[in-house]
C-alpha positions, 0 to 999 in steps of 0.5 A, spaced: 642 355 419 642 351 412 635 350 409 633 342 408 633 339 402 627 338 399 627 333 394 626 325 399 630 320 396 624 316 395 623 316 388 617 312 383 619 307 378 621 312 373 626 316 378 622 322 380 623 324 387 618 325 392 616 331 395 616 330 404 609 333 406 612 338 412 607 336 417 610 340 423 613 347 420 618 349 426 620 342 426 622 341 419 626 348 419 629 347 425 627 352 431 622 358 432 627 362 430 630 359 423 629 363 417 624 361 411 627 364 405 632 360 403 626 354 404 621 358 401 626 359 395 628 352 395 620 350 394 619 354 388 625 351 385 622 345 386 615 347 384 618 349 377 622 343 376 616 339 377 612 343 373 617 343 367 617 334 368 610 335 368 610 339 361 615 335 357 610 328 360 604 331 357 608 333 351 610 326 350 603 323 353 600 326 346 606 324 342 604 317 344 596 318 344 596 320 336 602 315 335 598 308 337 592 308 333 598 309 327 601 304 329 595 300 330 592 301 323 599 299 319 599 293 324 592 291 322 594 292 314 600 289 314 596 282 318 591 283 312 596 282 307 599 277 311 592 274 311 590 275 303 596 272 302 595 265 306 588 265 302 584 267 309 582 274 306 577 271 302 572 276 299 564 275 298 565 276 291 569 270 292 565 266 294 561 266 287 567 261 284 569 255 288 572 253 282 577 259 282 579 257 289 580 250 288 586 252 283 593 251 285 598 257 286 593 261 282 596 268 285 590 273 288 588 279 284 591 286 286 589 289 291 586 296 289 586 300 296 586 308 296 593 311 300 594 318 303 598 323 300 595 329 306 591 330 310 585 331 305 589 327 299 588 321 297 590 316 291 587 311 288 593 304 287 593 296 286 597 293 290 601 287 287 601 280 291 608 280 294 611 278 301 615 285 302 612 291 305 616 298 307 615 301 313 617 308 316 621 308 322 622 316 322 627 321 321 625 320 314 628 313 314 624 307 310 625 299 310 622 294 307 621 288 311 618 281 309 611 280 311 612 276 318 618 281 320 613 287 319 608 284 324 613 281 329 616 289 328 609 293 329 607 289 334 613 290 338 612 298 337 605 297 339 606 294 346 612 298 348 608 304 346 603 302 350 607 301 356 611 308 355 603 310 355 602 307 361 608 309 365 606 316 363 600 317 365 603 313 371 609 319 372 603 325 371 599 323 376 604 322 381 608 329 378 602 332 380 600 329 387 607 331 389 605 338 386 600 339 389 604 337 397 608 342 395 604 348 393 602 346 400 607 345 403 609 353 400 603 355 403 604 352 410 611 355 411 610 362 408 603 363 414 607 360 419 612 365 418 606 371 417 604 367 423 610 368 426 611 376 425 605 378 428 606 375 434 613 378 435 610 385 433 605 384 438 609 381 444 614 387 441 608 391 442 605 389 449 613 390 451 613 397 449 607 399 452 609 396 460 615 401 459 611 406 457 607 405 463 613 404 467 
C-alpha cells in the first residue's frame, strides 16, 4: 500500500504545510498489516525539510534583528537634520543669544559629528546645512535623497522590517511545534511497529510450542 502524504493542505499565513498529528497509527497507515518504512522515510524527509526552513528562518531572523536598530538610527539622524534645519533643533548654547535666533535666513552653524569608518574607527566631520543626504541601499549602491524622501523612505524600511520580523518570529514558532508533531508522530509509528513484531513473534511462538506438544 502507498504511503500517505505527510504534508496537510492547510498551510500558515506565509505557506508552510502543517504536519497531521497521527492519532490512531493503524488507522493512518491503513491496516495491522501496512508497511511502515515508506512512512517512517517519508517523516524524516519531512523533518529535514522543516528543519532546513527552520534554519534559513532563524538566518533571516538575525539578519533583521541587527538591520532594524541601523535602520532606526539613520532614521533618527536624518529626522534630526530635518529638525535642525526647521530651526527645532536648537541647542542650549543657543539659547545664550536670542538675538541670533531672531535673525532672518541666518543659516545654522555646521554640525560637527564623528562618522564610523570600522568597527572601532571613527572620524571627526562638520556637516554643512543642506536638504540632501545620501543613503545605502546595499550591493554597494548609494542615492542621495532629499531630507523629507530620506525619511518617508527609512520609515518605510523600518515597518516592513518590522513586519518581516514579526512574521518570522511567527513562522518559527509555528516550523517548530510542527517539528516537534512530527518527531512525535515518527516516534509513535516506529513503537507501533516495535510493538507490532513482538507480538507477531510471540503469537509465532506460542503456535510453535502447540505443534510441539501435538
Amino acid at each position: 500500500m502507498a504511503s500517505k502524504a505527510v504534508f496537510s493542505t492547510e498551510k500558515n499565513p506565509r505557506g508552510i504545510p502543517k504536519a497531521p498529528f497521527v492519532a490512531n497509527v493503524e488507522e493512518y497507515l491503513g491496516g495491522p498489516d501496512a508497511e511502515v518504512e515508506g512512512t517512517l522515510k517519508n517523516f524524516q524527509d519531512a523533518l529535514a525539510k522543516y528543519r532546513y526552513m527552520d534554519s534559513n528562518l532563524t538566518q533571516r531572523r538575525q539578519s533583521l534583528e541587527e538591520k532594524i536598530p541601523d535602520i532606526k538610527k539613520t532614521l533618527d539622524m536624518v529626522e534630526y537634520l530635518q529638525e535642525r534645519r526647521e530651526g527645532k533643533g536648537k541647542t542650549s548654547d543657543d539659547d545664550d543669544d536670542d538675538l541670533d535666533d531672531l535673525e532672518e535666513d541666518s543659516p545654522p552653524k555646521p554640525l560637527k559629528t564623528t562618522f564610523e569608518l570600522n568597527d572601532t574607527l571613527y572620524a571627526e566631520a562638520e556637516l554643512e546645512d543642506t536638504d540632501t543626504v545620501y543613503l545605502w541601499l546595499g550591493a554597494n549602491v548609494m542615492l542621495s535623497y532629499k531630507l523629507d524622501a530620506a525619511i518617508a523612505l527609512l520609515k518605510s524600511k523600518l515597518e516592513v522590517a518590522r513586519t518581516n520580523l514579526g512574521n518570522t518570529v511567527e513562522d518559527l514558532e509555528f516550523l517548530r511545534e510542527q517539528l516537534t508533531i512530527m518527531e512525535v508522530n515518527t516516534a509513535r509509528v516506529y513503537n507501533w511497529d516495535v510493538k507490532r513484531r513482538r507480538e507477531r513473534r510471540e503469537k509465532d511462538e506460542v503456535l510453535k510450542a502447540a505443534k510441539a506438544q501435538d
